[in-house]
Each structure stands twice: as structure tokens, then as C-alpha cells.
VMD Tcl script that draws the C-alpha trace (Angstrom):
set ca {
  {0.00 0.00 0.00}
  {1.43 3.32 -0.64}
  {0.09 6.88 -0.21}
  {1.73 10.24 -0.76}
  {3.98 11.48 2.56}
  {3.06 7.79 4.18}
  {5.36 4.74 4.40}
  {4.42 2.06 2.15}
  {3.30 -0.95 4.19}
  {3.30 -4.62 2.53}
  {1.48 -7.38 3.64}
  {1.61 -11.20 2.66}
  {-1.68 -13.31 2.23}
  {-1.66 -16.57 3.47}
  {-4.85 -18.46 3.23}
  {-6.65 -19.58 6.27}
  {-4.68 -16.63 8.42}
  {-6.21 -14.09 9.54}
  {-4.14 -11.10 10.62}
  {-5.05 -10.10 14.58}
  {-6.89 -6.54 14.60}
  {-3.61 -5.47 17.14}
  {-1.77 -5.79 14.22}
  {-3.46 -4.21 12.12}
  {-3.51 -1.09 14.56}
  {-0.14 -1.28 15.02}
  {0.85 -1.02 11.42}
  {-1.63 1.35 11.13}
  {-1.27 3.58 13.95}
  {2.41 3.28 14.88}
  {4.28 2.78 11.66}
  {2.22 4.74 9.59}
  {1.26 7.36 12.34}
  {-2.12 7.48 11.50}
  {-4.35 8.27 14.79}
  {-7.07 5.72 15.72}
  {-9.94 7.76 14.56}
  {-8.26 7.71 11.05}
  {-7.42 4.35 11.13}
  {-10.86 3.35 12.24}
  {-12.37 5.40 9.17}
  {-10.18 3.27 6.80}
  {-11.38 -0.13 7.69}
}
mol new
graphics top color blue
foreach p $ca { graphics top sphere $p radius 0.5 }
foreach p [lrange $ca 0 end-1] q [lrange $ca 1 end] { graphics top cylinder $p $q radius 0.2 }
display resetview
């Protein structure tokens, strides 16, 4: 995923694995340094 002044974040699918919604905020939140209310928006 990429998007202008944002790291770009990649994630591999493996099926039957679900990725844990902690991890998800943390990549979203804390790497990307989005806040939660913008992260929340997204998904």
C-alpha cells in the first residue's frame, strides 16, 4: 500500500490466516502514524 507522505506498508496473504486486529492497529497507527480515529475510518 502506498500513499503520498506515508510509508508504504506490505502485507503477505496466506490463506486460512487471519491477521489479529492489534496488528493491524499497530501497522496502522504506529508505523504509519495514523491516529485511531483515522485508522478506524479506513477499515
Amino acid at each position: 500500500m502506498r500513499a503520498p507522505g506515508r510509508p508504504q506498508i506490505v502485507f503477505a496473504h496466506h490463506d486460512g490466516v487471519t491477521i489479529a486486529p492489534g496488528v493491524v492497529a499497530n501497522v496502522l497507527c504506529k508505523q504509519v502514524g495514523l491516529d485511531t480515529e483515522t485508522a478506524l475510518a479506513l477499515l
